[in-house]
N, C-alpha and C positions, 0 to 999 in steps of 0.2 A: 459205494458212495465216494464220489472225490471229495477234497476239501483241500484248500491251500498252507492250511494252518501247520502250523511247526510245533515238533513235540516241548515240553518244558524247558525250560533252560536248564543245560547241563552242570550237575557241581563241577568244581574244582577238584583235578587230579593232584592227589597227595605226590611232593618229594618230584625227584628231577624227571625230565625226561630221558627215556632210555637212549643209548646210542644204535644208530641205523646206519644203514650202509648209504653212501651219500648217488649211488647212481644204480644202474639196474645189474642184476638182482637187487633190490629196492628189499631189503630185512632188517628186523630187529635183531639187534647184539646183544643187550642185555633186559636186563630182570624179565627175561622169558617166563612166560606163563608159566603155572604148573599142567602137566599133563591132562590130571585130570577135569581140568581147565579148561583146558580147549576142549573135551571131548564132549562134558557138560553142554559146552557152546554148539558144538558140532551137532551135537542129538535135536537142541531146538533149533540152528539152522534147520534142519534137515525136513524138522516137522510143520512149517510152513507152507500152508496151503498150494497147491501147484508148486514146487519147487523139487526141483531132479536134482540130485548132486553127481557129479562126475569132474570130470580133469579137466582145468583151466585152459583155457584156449590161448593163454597169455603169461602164465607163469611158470616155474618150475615143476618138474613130474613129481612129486611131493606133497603139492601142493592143493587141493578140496575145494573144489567151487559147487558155487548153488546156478542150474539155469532155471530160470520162471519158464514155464507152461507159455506159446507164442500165444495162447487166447488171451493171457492175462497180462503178458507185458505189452501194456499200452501206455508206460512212460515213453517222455521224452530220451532224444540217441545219447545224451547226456547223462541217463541213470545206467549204461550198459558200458561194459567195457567192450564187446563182440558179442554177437548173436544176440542174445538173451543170459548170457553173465553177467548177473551184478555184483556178485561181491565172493570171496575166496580167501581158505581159512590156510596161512603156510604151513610148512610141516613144523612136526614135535619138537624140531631143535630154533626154531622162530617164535612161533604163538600167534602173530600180528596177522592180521588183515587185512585188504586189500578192499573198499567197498567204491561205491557212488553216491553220494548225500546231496540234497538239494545246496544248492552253495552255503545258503544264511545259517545251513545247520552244518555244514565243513567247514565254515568260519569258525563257529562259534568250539564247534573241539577241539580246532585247534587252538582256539583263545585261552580254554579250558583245559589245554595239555592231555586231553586225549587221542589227537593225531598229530599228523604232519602233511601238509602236501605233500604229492608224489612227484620223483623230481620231474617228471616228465612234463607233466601240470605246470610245476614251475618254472619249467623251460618254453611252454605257452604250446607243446606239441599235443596234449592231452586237456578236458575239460577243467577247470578249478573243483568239480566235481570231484574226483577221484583222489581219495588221500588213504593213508595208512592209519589203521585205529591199530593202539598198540592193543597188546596182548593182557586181558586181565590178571593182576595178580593174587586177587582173592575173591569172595563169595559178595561181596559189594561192588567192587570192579565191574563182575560178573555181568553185575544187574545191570549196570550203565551201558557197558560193550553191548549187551542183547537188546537195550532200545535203541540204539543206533544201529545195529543191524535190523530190526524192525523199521527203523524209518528207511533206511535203505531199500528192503521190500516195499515198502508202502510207495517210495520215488518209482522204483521202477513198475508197479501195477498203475500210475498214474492218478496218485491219492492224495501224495503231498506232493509241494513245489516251491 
């Protein structure tokens, strides 16, 4: 079933945003995930319908990407970074993300201090799509970061926009 509709309005992320590296490699510097954190995150990436995980086409060797199945990625070339890559989890000394969100919903995280545009984005070379969700730091975090990476699937299967 498609639908245009946007998931809830995201709370408010507690306390400062962390500090990132201002150009590519594009990483989070501080209050990195905890481990177990990401790997949490990583297990329900992973268990998403059609979704391969293998090595980013686009970031460092470290670094865990999911590709959607080509029958299902029937988003728009704006929900992908290459190929069929939507989104990519960096390694254990980062935690942050790397996804595609429909804009209204990358606005609104970053509004809500759970991302950043990517600088690349903000240099107008890459879509306003593509921004860095930081890295959860605990078991509520958790919950927020897996619905934005759920609506990230959901953009690139061509569900939400």
């Amino acid at each position: 079933m498609t639908t245009t509709s946007n998931p809830p309005a995201l709370p408010e992320r507690s306390g400062d945003h962390p500090k990132t590296g201002p150009e590519i490699p594009h990483q989070q510097l501080s209050q990195i995930a905890p481990v177990w954190l990401q790997e949490e995150l990583w297990h329900r990436m992973t268990g998403l319908e059609g979704v391969r995980p293998g090595r980013s086409h686009v970031s460092l060797p470290d670094t865990r990407a999911l590709h959607l199945d080509p029958r299902l990625a029937t988003g728009p070339g704006d929900a992908f970074f290459t190929g069929t890559e939507f989104a990519h989890l960096h390694g254990a000394s980062d935690g942050s993300l790397h996804l595609m969100l429909p804009v209204s919903v990358a606005g609104d995280a970053i509004d809500k201090g759970w991302s950043e545009l990517h600088p690349v984005a903000r240099r107008g070379a890459a879509p306003p799509t593509l921004v860095m969700l930081y890295g959860p730091r605990d078991p509520a975090e958790l919950e927020v970061v897996w619905r934005l990476v759920q609506t990230s699937y959901a953009f690139a299967r061509g569900e939400v926009g």
